[in-house]
N, C-alpha and C positions, 0 to 999 in steps of 0.2 A: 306383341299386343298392338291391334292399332288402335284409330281414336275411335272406331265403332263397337267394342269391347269395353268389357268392365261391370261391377254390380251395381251402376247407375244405368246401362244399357239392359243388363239382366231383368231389373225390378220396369222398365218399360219395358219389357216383352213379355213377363208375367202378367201385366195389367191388360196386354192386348188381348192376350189368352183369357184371361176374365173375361172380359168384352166379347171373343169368339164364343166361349163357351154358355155366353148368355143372347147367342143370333145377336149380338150388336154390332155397330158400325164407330168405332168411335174418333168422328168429324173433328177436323180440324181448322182455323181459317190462318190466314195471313196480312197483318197489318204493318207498313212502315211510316213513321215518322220522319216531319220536317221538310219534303221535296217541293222546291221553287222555281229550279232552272235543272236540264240535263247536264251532267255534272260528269267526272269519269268514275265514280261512286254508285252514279243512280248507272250508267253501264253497265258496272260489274252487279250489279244487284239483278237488271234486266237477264243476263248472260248467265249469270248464278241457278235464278229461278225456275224449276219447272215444276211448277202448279200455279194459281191464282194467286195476286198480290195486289192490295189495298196501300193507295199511296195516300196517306194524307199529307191534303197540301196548304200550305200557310198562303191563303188570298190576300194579304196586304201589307208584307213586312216590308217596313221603309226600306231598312239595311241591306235588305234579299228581295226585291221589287219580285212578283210573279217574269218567268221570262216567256217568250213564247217558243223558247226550246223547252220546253217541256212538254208544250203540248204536241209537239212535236216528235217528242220518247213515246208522249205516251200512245199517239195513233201508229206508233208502229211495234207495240209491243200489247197482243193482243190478251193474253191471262192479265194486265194492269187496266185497274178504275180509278177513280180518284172521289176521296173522302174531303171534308172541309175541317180543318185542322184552326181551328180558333177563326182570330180575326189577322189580328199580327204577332203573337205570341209574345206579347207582353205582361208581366207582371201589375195585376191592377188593386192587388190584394196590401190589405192594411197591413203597416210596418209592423214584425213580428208576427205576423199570420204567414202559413204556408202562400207560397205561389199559385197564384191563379188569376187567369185572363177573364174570371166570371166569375167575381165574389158576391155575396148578397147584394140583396135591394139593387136587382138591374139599371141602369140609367141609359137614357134617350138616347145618348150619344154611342151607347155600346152596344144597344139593343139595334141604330141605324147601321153600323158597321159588321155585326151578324149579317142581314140583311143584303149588304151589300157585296159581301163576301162568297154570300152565297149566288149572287146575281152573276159576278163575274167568273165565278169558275163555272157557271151552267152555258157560260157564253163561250169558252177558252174549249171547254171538253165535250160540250154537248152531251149525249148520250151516254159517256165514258163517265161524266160527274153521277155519284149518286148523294142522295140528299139527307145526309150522313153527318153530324157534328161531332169530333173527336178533339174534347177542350185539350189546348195544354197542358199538359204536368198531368191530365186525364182527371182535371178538378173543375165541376163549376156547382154554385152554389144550389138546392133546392130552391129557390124561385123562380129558376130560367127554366126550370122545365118546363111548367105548363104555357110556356112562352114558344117554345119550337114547333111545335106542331103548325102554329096560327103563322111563322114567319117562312114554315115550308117547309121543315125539316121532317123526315117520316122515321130516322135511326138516329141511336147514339152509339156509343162506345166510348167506353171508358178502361181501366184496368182492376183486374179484380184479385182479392186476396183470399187465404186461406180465412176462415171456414164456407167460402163464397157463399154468401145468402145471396136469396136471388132480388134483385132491384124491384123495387116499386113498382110496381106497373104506372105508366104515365098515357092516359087516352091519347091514341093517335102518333105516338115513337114507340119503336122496337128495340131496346138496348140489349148489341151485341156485344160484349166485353176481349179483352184479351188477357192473358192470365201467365203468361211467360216472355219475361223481359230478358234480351240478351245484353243486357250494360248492366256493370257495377256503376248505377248512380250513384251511390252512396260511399264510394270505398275508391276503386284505381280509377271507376270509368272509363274501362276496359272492358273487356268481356266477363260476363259474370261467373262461366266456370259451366264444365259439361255435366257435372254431380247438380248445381244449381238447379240450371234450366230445365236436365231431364228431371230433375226432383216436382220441379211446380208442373212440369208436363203431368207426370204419371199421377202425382196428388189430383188435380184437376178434375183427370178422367175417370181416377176412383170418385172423387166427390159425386159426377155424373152419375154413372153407373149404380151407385149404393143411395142414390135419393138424395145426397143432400147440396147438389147443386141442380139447374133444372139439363135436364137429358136433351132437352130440344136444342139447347145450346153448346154450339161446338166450341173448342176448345181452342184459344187463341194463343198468337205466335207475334210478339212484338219486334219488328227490329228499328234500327238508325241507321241507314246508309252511310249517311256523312261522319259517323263518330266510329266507323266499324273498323275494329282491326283485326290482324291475319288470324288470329286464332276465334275472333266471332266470325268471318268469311267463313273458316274451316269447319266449325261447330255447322253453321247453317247447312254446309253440304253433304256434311256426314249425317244428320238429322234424313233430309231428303234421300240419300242412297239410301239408308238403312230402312226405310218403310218402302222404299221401293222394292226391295230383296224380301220385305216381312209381306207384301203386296205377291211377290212372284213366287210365295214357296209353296210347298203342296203343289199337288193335284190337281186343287181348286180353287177359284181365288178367295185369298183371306181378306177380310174384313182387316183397314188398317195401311193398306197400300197408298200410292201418292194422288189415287182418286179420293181418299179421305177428305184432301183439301177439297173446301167446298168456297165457291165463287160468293166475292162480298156482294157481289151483284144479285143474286140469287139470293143472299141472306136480307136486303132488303125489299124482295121481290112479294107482292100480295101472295100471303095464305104458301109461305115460307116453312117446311117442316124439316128435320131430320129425321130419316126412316132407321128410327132404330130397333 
């Protein structure tokens, strides 16, 4: 048996087959967390990847200043953009409240530092930045929303759970979520396990497909370079072969293959669809 085997691999090839069987396509994107400096991490991620990949990047952590090797990875590695990943990822959240760098009742000083975060990475990446807020910890309060639009922001992204209701609409941001984490946060913080991941995969894109998430939204893929160990390396790449082989079988091409992944760039592109 290898690791592309098994009835957590079974129940994703069923779900595709659903998806074929009803002309669908069912999209998927790719988001990583934390990238500040080129690293031999964000390397292996670069060298790993073949589809599109969403860097969100921390614009002011004291401890992890922005480097300008990054911006450097990233003009040479053409499927990567780069998202705005907080301000400096810090916890700003009242003691005994969850983590978050954006708890209620925004203030002057954190609303300036959005702001400026998002200045200096439009400056570092130019065209490569899109104008994309992905809070830490994937928390920021109801009141910042109607805040982003006016400070430049046109996406969100956040993380999203079973039964995924679909967000709020907020005038003038497009929240594209991601919905499969490969970390046990909560447990080894390690890998979270191949049954996991494909579990919240195939959940997701049934949710799609049967109405009760929205179908325009493709299906996301969270990782962490800097915390990844051999067996999340592994998982990511067995992930990518295997839609590439469910891409190349048949006759003709299926619906499902490693064009599925669709560019974040394109996801926050005006009048943005998935043709399903």
């Amino acid at each position: 048996m290898t690791d592309r085997t098994g009835p957590a691999w079974d129940d994703l090839a069923r779900e595709f087959d659903r998806w074929e069987a009803a002309d669908g396509q069912p999209t998927l994107w790719w988001r990583d967390d934390d990238a500040v400096e080129a690293t031999p991490a964000l390397a292996r991620l670069q060298a790993l990847a073949r589809v599109p990949v969403a860097l969100a990047v921390i614009p002011a952590a004291p401890e992890r200043p922005l480097r300008e090797s990054l911006a450097g990875a990233v003009a040479g590695w053409p499927g990567a953009c780069v998202l705005q990943h907080g301000i400096a990822h810090r916890n700003a959240a009242a003691a005994g409240e969850k983590k978050s760098e954006f708890p209620p009742t925004p203030s002057t000083e954190t609303v300036a530092g959005l702001r400026a975060g998002l200045t200096a990475l439009r400056q570092v990446f130019g065209e490569r930045f899109q104008p994309v807020l992905t809070p830490p910890w994937n928390r920021i309060a109801p009141d910042w929303l109607p805040l982003l639009p006016d400070l430049g922001f046109a996406g969100l992204s956040r993380f999203g759970t079973a039964p995924y209701a679909e967000p709020q609409p907020q005038p003038g941001l497009l929240e594209i979520n991601t919905h499969v984490d490969v970390i046990d946060w909560r447990g080894s913080r390690g890998f979270a396990g191949t049954e996991s991941c494909l579990g919240r995969l195939a959940s997701h894109l049934a949710a799609r497909r049967t109405g009760q998430a929205g179908r325009d939204r493709p299906t996301g893929l969270l990782t962490h370079h800097l915390v990844h160990d051999t067996a999340t390396w592994r998982f990511i790449e067995n992930l990518q072969d295997w839609l590439a082989r469910r891409g190349e079988a048949g006759s003709r091409p299926v619906p499902g293959g490693l064009s599925c992944f669709v560019s974040a760039v394109d996801l926050w592109s005006p009048g943005f669809t998935v043709h399903a």
